[in-house]
N, C-alpha and C positions, 0 to 999 in steps of 0.2 A: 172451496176453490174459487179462488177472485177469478173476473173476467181479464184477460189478458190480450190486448190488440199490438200487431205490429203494423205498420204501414211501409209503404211502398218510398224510396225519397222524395218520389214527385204525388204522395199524397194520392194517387188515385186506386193502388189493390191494397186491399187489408186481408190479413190474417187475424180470425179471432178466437182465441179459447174459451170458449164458454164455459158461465159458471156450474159446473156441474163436479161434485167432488163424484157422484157414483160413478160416473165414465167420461171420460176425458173425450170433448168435440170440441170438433173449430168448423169454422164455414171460409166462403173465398168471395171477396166479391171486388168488383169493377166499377167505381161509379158508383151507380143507383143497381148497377145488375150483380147477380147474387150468382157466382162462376159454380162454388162448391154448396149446395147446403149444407146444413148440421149433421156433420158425419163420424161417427166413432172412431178414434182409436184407439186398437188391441194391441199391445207388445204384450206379449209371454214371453217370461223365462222358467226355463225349469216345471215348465207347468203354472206358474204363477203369470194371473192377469194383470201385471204391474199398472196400469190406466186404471182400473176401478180401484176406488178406495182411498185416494191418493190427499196426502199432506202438500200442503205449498208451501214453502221453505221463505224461499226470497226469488230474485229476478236480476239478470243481469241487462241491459242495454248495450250497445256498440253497433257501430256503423263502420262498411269498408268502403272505400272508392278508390278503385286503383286500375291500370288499363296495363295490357300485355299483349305482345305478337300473338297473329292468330293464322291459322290458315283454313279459310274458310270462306262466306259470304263478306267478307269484310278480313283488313288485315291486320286491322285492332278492334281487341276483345274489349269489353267497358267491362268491372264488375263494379257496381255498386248497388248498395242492398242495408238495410236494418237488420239487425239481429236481434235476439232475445235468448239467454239461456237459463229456463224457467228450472229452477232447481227442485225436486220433490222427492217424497218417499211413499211408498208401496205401504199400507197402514197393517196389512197384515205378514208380510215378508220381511218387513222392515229395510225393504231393498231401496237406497234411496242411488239419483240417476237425474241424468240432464235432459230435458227435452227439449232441443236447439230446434228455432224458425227464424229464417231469411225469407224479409222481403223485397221482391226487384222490381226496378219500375215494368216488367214484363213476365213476373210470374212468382210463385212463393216455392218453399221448399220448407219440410223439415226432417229432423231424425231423432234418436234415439244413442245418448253415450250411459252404458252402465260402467259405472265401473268395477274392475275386479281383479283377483290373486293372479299371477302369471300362468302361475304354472295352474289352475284351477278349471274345469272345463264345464262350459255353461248349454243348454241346449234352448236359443232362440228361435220364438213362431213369431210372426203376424197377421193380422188378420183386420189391420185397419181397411174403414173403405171412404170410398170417394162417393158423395151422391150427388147425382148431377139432374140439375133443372128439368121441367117439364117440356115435353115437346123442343129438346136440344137431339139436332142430326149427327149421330155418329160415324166414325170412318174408323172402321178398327181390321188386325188379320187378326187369324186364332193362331193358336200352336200346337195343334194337336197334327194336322196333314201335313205341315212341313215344317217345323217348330219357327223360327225366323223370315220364311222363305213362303211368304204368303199371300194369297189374293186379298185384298181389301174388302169387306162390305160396307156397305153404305145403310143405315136403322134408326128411325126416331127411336129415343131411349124408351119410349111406349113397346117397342115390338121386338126389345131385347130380352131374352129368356132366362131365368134360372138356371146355372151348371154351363153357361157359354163362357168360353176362356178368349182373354185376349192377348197378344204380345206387345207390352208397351212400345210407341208409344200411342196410345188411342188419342185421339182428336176430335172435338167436337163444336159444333158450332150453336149459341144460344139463339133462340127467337128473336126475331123482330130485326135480325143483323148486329144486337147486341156487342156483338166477341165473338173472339176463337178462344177456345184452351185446349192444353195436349197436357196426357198424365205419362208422366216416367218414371224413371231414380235414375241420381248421378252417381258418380262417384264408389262405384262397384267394386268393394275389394274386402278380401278376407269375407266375405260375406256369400251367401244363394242370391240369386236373380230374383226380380217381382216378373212374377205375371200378373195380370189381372182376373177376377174371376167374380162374374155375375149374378145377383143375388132375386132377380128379376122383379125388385123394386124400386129400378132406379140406380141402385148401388152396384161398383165393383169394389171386391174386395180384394185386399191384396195377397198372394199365391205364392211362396216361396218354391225355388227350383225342384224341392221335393213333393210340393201337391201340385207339381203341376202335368196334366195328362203327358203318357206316354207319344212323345211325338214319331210316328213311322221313320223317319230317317234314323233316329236313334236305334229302334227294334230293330232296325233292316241292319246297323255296322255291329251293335254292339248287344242286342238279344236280348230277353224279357229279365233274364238273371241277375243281367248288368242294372235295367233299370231298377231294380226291384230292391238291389240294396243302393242306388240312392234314393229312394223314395222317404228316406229316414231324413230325419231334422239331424241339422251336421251340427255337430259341438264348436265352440269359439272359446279359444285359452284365454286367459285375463280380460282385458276391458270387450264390452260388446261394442262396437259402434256400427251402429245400422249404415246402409247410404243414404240419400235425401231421397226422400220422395218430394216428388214435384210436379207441381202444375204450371205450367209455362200458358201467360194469359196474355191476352192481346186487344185493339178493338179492330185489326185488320189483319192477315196472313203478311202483311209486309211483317209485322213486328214479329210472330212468330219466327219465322224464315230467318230472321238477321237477330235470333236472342241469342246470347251466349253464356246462358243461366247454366248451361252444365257442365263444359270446363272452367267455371268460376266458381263451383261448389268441388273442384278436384286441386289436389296440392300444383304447384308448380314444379317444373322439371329440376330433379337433382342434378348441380352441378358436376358430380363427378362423373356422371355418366354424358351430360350434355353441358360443356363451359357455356355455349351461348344459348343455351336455351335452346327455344324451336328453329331457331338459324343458326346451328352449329352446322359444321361445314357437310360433314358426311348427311346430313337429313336433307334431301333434294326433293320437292315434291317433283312432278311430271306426269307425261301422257308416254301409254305402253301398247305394242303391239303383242297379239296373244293370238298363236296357234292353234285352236280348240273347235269354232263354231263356224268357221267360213272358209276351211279347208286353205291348202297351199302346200311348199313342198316338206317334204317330212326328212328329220334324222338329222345329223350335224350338218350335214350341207343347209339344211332346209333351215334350221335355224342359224344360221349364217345369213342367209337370204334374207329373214323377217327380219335380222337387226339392220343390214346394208338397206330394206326398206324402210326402214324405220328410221335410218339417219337421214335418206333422204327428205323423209317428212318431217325433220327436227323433232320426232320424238326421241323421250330419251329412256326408255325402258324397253326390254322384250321381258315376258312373263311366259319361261315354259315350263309345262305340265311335268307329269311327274317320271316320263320317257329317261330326261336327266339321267335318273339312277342304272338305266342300263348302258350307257355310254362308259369308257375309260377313262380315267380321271386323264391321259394326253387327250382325250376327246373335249372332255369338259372345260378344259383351258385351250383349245384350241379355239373353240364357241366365245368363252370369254375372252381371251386377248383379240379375235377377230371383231365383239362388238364392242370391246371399249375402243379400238380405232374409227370402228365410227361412229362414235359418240355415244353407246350407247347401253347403260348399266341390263346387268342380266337376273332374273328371278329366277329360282328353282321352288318347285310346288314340293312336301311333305304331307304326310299324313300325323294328324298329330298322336296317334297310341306308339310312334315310332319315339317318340319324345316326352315319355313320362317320367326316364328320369333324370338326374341331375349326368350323370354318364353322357345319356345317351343325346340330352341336348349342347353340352360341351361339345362333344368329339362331330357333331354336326354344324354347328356353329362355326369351330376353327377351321371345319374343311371348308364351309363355304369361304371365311375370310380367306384364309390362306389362297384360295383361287383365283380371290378377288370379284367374286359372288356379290352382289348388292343389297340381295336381299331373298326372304320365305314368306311363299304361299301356305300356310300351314292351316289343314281341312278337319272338318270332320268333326267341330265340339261337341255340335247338335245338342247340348242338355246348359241348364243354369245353375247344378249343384253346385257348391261352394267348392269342392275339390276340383272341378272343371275353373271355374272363376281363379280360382287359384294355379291352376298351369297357365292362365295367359299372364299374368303376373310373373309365373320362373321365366315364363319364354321370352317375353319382354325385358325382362333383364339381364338373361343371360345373352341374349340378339344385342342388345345396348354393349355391354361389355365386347363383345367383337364388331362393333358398329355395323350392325345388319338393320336392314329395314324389315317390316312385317305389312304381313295383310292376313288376316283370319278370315277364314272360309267353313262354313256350317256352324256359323257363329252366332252368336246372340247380339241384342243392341248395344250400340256403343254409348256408356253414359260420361262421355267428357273426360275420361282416364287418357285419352289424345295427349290432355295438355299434361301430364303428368311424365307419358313416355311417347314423346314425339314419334320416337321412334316406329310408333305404330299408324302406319300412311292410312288404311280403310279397313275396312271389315265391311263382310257380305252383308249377312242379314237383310238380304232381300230377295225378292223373286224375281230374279232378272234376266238377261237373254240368254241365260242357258236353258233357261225352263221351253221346251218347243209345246208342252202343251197349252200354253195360257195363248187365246184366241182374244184376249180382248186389251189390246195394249194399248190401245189410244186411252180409253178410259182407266186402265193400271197406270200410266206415266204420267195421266195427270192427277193422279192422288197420290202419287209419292212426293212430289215435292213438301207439302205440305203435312204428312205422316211419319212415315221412317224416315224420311234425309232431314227431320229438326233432328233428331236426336247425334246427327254425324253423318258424315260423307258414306256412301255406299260403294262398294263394288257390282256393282247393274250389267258393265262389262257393255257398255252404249254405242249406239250407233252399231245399224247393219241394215246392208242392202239388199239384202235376199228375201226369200219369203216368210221366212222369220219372223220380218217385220211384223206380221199380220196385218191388221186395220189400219197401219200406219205410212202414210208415205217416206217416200225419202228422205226429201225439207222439213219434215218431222224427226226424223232420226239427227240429222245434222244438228237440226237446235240441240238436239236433248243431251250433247255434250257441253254445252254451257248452259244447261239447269242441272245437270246430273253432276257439277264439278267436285273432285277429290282429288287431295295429296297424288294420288294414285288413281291416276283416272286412264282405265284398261278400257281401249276400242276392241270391240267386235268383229270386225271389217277385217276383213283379209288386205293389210294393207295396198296390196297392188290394186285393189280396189278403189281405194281412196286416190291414188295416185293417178288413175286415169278417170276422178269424176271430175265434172267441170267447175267443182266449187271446193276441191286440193287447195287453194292456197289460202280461202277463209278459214278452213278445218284444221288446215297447220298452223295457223296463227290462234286458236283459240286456249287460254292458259288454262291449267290443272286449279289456280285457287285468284283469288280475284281481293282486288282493294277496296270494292265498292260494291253491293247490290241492293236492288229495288225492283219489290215485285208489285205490277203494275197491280191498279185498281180493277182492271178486266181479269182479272184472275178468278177462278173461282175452281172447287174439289171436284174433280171429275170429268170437268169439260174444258178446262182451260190452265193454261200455265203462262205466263208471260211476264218476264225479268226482263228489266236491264242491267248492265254489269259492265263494273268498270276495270281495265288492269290500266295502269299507268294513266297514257292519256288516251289513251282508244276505250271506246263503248261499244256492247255489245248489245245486239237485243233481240232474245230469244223465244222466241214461243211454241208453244207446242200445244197442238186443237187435242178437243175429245174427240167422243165418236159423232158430235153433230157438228154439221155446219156451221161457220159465224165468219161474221165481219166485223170488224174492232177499229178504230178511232185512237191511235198513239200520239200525244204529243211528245215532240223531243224535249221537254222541258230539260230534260236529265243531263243533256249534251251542256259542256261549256260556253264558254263566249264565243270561241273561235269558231270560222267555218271547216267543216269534215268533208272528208273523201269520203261517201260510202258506200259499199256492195251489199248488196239485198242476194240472198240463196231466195228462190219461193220455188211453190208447187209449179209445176207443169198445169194447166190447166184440166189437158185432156188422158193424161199420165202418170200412175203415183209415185214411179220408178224412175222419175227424171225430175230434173230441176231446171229453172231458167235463173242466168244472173244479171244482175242490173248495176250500173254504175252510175253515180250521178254526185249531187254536192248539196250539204245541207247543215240549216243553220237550227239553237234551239227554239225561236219562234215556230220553226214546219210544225208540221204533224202527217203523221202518215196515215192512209185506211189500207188496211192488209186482210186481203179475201182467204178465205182459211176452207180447205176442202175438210169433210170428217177426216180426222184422223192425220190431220193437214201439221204444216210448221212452217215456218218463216227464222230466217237468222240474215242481221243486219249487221255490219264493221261498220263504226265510223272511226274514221281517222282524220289527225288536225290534219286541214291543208298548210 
């Protein structure tokens, strides 16, 4: 086996295959800093270790640079990256198979294409792993207490243990301020979920949906029987083709935060389902009012109510639970024809075992269009077998066929399938304000930015002014709807709430997805979060404290030429539960210092004068 390097276009991350015919390794490095070392990879099929033993064939090269709408930290995606599809055979199976790697100027990827008979069924493992540097600080959840829906911990890779599972995507940061990298997979289809799974040397390896521990929310819907027969390696008909595994590399969290490395390893949207792509007419991103954790009034009145608030606030969704189903279908359209007058599309939540089959998500789908329904909350995946992975796929496209929107709840990570079926606004996969037992939310909200929301927009379900909040104040929760941004971005907040706080008319103007982001230089995992963010010509800028105190030094460099109107939300001084606002005028030579209480936030509007 020849050594085999790909590079980055701008020449700074390499991917390299090292010469080793008995086990196929590559390393990752940045620079002069070495991201992955010399790590193995396993693909099995059929019981065969196709990586050892291996024949080099030939080598293919090619390069993409091509850019596409996005809706995210920015509203154009970049992909450009080097390829390589290093063609080989299995010396003793005789199985010969592509092993494709992309590199991007912000992180590598590779996979695995066998090919094979249609109609033929193959049983794929993996077991490659990832070995990361010495004295690198990790931020990873597990999946075993709440499979997606996790606390973070914080571990030098020194004090990480043998048999500890994690759920992509894990992040880590090398010595000396080196880099960031985060490990994922894009491009999730027809295939099991990775977990990660710790070898306690360093190494994770990678964990398909059936070795990975039984997570309690699963036991609790669906009982030990259910998991026990997917705990089995799922067969794949004809060609295998893995998703990419990938390390998404940086030398700062700005780059991480605004990479778009994993809908740029997913196909682009089929026109027959979407003519314009991700701005075809029916795909609206927006912000939603949601009945659930802040109490208001209840039943089709009530939901009457949360839309006529919600038009007032120019949002333009209501998301209700799954009550819906015991109203009258006159009831149900009376909810919807009353919130599209005031502007204002309607959700119905599902269960998704109500939807396994082809029946049964038809005749669900055409009632919601028929209603004129906008879209499904659909819950409860909780697992990564291939046959789960596989119903987001029928649901996605049976929802595209009647132009319904989605959002997956007890879901697993979104890996970049977004840009594939727009139609899919967010997905959970996280631990967020519906959880009342998590006490430490200053220091949770500032490690998501930088963990689960690379991988895709979250439903967190942000911003609340009750005691919920925990450690957090107010001017905290307000930022955190413009660092928490999604297609589908669901407030917390019992809107009359909103509507009678003194800083209603910043919170109404903040958008669901933005043209521009840049996460400042004070940012840091666990204590700090601070963007700016551009939609049009107005900048935002958002931040949100840990649990310690700090005072930060902004300059507006970010702002354009022109001079800005703008209102400042801060803390209250002597009160978490309240905000003071400030109006004033500024150019981008200023620079602001913004006192931050624990658990504190600050959000800025500028707008041209």
């Amino acid at each position: 086996m020849q050594e085999v390097q790909v590079a980055s276009p701008d020449g700074k991350i390499k991917f390299t295959i090292l010469p080793n015919a008995e086990r196929l390794t590559f390393t990752v490095t940045m620079g002069n800093a070495v991201v992955i070392e010399p790590s193995p990879i396993m693909m099995k099929v059929d019981g065969y270790d196709l990586s050892s033993g291996v024949v080099f064939n030939n080598l293919e090269r090619y390069s993409i640079d091509q850019s596409y709408p996005w809706y995210g930290a920015h509203a154009t995606a970049v992909n450009q990256c080097n390829g390589v599809k290093l063609s080989l055979t299995h010396d003793l199976s005789f199985t010969s198979y592509i092993l494709e790697i992309r590199v991007f100027n912000d992180g590598v990827a590779f996979r695995h294409v066998i090919p094979g008979e249609e109609n033929t069924l193959r049983v794929p493992d993996e077991y490659s792993a990832f070995v990361i540097p010495n004295d690198s600080t990790l931020w990873y959840g597990g999946l075993a207490d709440g499979h997606y829906e996790t606390e973070f911990v914080k571990k030098s890779i020194s004090e990480v243990h043998s048999g500890e599972w994690a759920g992509p995507p894990l992040t880590f940061k090398l010595l000396l301020d080196a880099g960031y990298a985060s490990i994922t997979e894009a491009n999730l289809v027809n295939y099991s979920g990775m977990g990660l799974e710790a070898d306690g040397r360093r190494g994770w390896i990678t964990g398909l949906g059936h070795r990975q521990p039984l997570n309690w929310p699963f036991e609790l819907r669906y009982g030990r029987d259910e998991a026990k027969r997917l705990g089995k390696a799922a067969p794949i008909a004809g060609t295998v083709t893995t998703p990419w595994r990938v390390v998404m590399v940086g030398p700062d969290l700005n780059t991480l935060v605004n990479s778009t490395i994993l809908p740029s390893l997913c196909p682009s949207p089929d026109p027959k389902f979407f003519a314009q792509g991700i701005h075809t007419s029916w795909i609206k991103p927006g912000r939603a009012v949601w009945r659930y954790l802040d109490g208001g009034p209840e039943g089709v009145d009530g939901m009457k109510e949360f839309s006529r608030m919600a038009g007032q606030l120019g949002f333009e969704y209501n998301v209700i639970e799954g009550f819906w189903s015991k109203w009258t279908p006159e009831q149900r359209r009376e909810v919807v024809d009353y919130s599209r007058e005031q502007g204002v599309g309607v959700w119905f939540w599902k269960h998704r075992k109500d939807l396994r089959t082809p029946e049964a998500r038809e005749e669900f789908f055409k009632m919601l269009h028929d209603l004129g329904v906008t879209g499904a909350k659909i819950d409860f995946f909780d697992h990564e077998a291939k046959e789960v992975i596989d119903l987001y796929e029928a649901l996605l496209e049976n929802a595209a066929e009647y132009h319904i929107l989605l959002v997956f709840h007890g879901a697993n990570k979104p890996t970049g399938r977004q840009r594939t079926w727009p139609n899919e606004l967010v997905r959970e996969a996280i631990r967020g304000m519906e959880s009342s037992a998590l006490k430490e939310r200053a220091r949770h909200e500032t490690i998501l930015p930088f963990t689960r929301l690379l991988t895709g927009p979250a439903d967190y379900t942000a911003m609340l002014f009750n005691d919920r909040r925990r450690d957090t104040t107010v001017a905290h929760q307000i930022a955190s709807i413009a660092v928490f941004a999604a297609p589908l971005l669901t407030i917390a907040a019992n809107p009359q709430t909103i509507l009678s706080n003194p800083a209603v008319d910043v919170i109404k103007s903040v958008p669901p997805v933005w043209d521009e982001t840049v996460v400042l230089p004070d940012s840091a995992i666990g204590e700090l979060a601070a963007y700016a963010r551009r939609k049009d010509d107005t900048w935002f800028l958002a931040v949100m404290c840990g649990p310690q105190a700090k005072t930060i030094r902004v300059p507006l460099s970010f702002l354009g030429e022109a001079q800005y109107n703008s209102v400042f939300v801060r803390d209250s001084p002597t009160d978490d539960a309240k905000v003071e606002i400030e109006k004033s005028t500024h150019k981008r030579s200023d620079s602001l210092t913004i006192e931050l209480r624990a658990g504190g936030g600050f959000l800025a509007r500028f707008a041209k004068s």
